[in-house]
C-alpha positions in Angstrom: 0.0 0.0 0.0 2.7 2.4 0.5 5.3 1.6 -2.3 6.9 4.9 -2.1 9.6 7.2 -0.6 7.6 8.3 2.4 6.3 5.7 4.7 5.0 6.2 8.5 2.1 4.0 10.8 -0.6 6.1 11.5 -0.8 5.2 15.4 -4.0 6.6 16.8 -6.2 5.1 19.0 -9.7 3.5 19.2 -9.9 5.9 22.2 -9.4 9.2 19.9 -11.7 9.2 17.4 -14.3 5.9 18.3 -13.9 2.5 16.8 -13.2 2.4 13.6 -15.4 -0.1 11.6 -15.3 -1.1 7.6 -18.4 0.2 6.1 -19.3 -3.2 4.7 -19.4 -4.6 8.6 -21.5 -1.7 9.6 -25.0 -2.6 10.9 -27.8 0.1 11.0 -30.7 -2.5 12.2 -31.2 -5.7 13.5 -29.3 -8.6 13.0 -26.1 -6.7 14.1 -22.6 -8.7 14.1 -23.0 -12.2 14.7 -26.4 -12.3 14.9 -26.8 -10.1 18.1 -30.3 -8.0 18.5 -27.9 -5.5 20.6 -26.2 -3.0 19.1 -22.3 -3.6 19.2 -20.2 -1.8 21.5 -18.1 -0.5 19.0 -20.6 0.7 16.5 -22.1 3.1 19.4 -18.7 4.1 19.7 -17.5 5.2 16.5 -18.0 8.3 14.5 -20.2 6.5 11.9 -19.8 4.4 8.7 -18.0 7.2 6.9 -15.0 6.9 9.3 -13.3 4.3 7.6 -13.0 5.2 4.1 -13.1 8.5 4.7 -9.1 8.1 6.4 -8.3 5.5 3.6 -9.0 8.2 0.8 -7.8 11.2 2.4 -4.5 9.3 3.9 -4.0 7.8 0.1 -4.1 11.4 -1.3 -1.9 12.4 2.1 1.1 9.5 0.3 0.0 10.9 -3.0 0.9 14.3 -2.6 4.0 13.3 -0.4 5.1 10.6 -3.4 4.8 13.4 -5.9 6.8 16.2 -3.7 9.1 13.8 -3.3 9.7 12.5 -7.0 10.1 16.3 -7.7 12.9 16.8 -5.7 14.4 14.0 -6.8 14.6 15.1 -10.4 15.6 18.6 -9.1 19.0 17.7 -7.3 
């Protein structure tokens, strides 16, 4: 995922910003994960469905921009 120049872990916690759940795993009604009638733990926790690939697009554009600034100053020294 992160074939170029710049690479870093983004280390935030669950804690920060709520649980951070795929939007294909996120239940809005009845049968929740597993086959529960309660609403998971993590679910009420998290800032929605949108979370997740809302940090995978803006942190791939994040390592885009960085990839091309660094490509550029490559050619330039």
């Amino acid at each position: 995922m992160m074939p170029g120049k710049f690479k870093f872990v983004f280390g935030i916690a669950n804690d920060e910003i709520g649980y951070i759940i795929p939007k294909s795993q996120w239940d809005v009604k009845p049968p929740y994960t597993f086959g529960s009638n309660k609403s998971p733990y993590g679910e009420e926790n998290s800032l929605g469905p949108a979370t997740a690939p809302a940090l995978h697009y803006n942190l791939n554009e994040m390592l885009d921009e960085l990839n091309r600034a660094g490509k550029a100053s490559e050619t330039t020294n």
